[in-house]
C-alpha positions in Angstrom: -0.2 -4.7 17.8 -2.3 -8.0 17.6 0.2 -11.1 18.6 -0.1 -13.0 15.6 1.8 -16.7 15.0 1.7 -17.5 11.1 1.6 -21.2 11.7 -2.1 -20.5 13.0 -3.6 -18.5 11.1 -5.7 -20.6 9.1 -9.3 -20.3 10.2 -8.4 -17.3 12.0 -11.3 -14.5 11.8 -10.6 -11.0 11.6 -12.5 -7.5 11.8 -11.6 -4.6 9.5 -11.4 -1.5 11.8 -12.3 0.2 8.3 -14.5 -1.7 5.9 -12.8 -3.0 3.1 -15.2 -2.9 0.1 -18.4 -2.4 2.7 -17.8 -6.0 4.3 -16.2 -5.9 8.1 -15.8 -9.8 9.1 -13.5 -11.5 7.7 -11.8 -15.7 7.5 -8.4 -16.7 6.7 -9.1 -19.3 4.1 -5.9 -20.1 2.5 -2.5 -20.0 3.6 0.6 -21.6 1.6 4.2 -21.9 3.1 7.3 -21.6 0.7 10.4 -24.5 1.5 11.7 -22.1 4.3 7.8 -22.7 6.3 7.4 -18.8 5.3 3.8 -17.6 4.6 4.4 -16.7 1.1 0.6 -16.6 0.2 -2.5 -15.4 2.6 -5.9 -15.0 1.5 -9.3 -13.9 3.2 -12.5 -14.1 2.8 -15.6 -11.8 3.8 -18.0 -13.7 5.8 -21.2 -12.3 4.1 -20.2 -11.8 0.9 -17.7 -14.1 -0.6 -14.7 -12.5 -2.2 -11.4 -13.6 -2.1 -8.3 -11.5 -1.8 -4.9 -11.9 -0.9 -2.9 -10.1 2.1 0.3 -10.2 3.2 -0.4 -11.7 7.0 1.7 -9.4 8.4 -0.6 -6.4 7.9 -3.0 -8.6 10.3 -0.6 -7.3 13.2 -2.0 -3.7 13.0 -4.5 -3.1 15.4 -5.0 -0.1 13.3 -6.7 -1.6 10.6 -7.5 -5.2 12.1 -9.2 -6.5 15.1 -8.8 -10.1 15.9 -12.2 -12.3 16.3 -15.8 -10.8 14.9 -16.8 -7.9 17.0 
């Protein structure tokens, strides 16, 4: 379980444990808070190749799927 506090996890870079559409390093890019300071949207970006999705941040937690840092 990666220890995770929403409030930083813009700029944060991540690691895919498993690939996610062949790219592995990844950058919090855009986080927006709701009136309750809730993450209500999270979005990464791959490093190499540029796309854009959404996540929820809490799947982030899994040190499963995710590794935090670029390793």
């Amino acid at each position: 379980m990666n220890q995770l506090n929403p409030k930083k996890l813009l700029h944060s870079k991540w690691t895919a444990c498993h690939p996610v559409e062949k790219q592995k390093h990844f950058e919090v890019t855009r986080v927006v808070y709701d009136a309750s300071g809730q993450v209500s949207d999270c979005r990464i970006t791959a490093v190499h190749g540029g796309q854009t999705r959404s996540i929820d941040w809490r799947e982030l937690q899994s040190s499963e799927h995710w590794l935090q840092g670029w390793k």
